[in-house]
N, C-alpha and C positions, 0 to 999 in steps of 0.2 A: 504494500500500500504506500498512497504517496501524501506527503503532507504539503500544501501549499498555506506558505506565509506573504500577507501584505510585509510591506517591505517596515512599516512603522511596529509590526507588531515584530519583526527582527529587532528595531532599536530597540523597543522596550524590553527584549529580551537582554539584550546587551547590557542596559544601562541597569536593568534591576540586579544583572547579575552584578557588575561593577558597584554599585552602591552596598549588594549583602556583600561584599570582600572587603570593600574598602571602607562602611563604618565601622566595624571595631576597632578600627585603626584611630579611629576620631576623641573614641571613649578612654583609648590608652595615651595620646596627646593630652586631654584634659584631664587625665589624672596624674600626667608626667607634670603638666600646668600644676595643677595645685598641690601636689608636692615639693613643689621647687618654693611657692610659697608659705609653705606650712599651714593648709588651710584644708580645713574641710569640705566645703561646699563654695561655690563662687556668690555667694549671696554676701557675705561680708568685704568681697574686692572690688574695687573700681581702676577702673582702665580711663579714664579722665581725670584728671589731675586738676584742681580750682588755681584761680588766680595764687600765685606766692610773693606777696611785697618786696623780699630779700632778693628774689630775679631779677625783679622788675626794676629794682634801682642800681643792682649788677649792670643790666643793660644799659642803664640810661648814664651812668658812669663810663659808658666805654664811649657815648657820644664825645663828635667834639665842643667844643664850650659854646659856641653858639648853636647849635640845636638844643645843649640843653635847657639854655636860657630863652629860647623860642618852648620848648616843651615847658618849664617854671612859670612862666606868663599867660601860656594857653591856662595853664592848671588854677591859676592863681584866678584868671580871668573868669571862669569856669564855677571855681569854690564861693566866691564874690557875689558874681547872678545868683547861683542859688543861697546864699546869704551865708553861708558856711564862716566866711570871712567877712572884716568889715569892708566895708568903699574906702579908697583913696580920703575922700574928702571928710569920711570920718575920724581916720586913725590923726590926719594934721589941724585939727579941729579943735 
């Protein structure tokens, strides 16, 4: 007897075999991952990182002096409007 395959139901044969071979391979990465961080479950890791002020002024220290004094003015300018700081015309007042 003879079997005739559409050619898509060939791929899907392909790819599901490829996928049952090659996930467990997926679950031994993520458990190579969270060993390497000494963690149980990834519910407690984050892979985004928040703002850290100590870079941020590393960085701005590596400008040259007048970008940073163009960046201090923007900031200043900035802190001012939303009132954060007083006006010019306060502080000499």
């Amino acid at each position: 007897t003879t079997v005739s395959l559409y050619p898509f139901q060939i791929h899907s044969i392909v790819l599901s075999s490829f996928a049952s071979i090659m996930g467990p391979f997926g679950g031994f990465f993520a458990s190579g991952f969270k060993r390497a961080f000494k963690t149980k479950d990834f519910a407690n890791m984050s892979f985004i990182r928040g703002p850290n002020p100590s870079k941020v002024i590393q960085q701005l220290l590596a400008l040259r002096i007048d970008q940073q004094l163009h960046i201090f003015n923007s900031l200043k300018a900035h802190l001012t409007e939303k009132g954060f700081l007083p006006a010019l015309e306060d502080v000499m007042a």
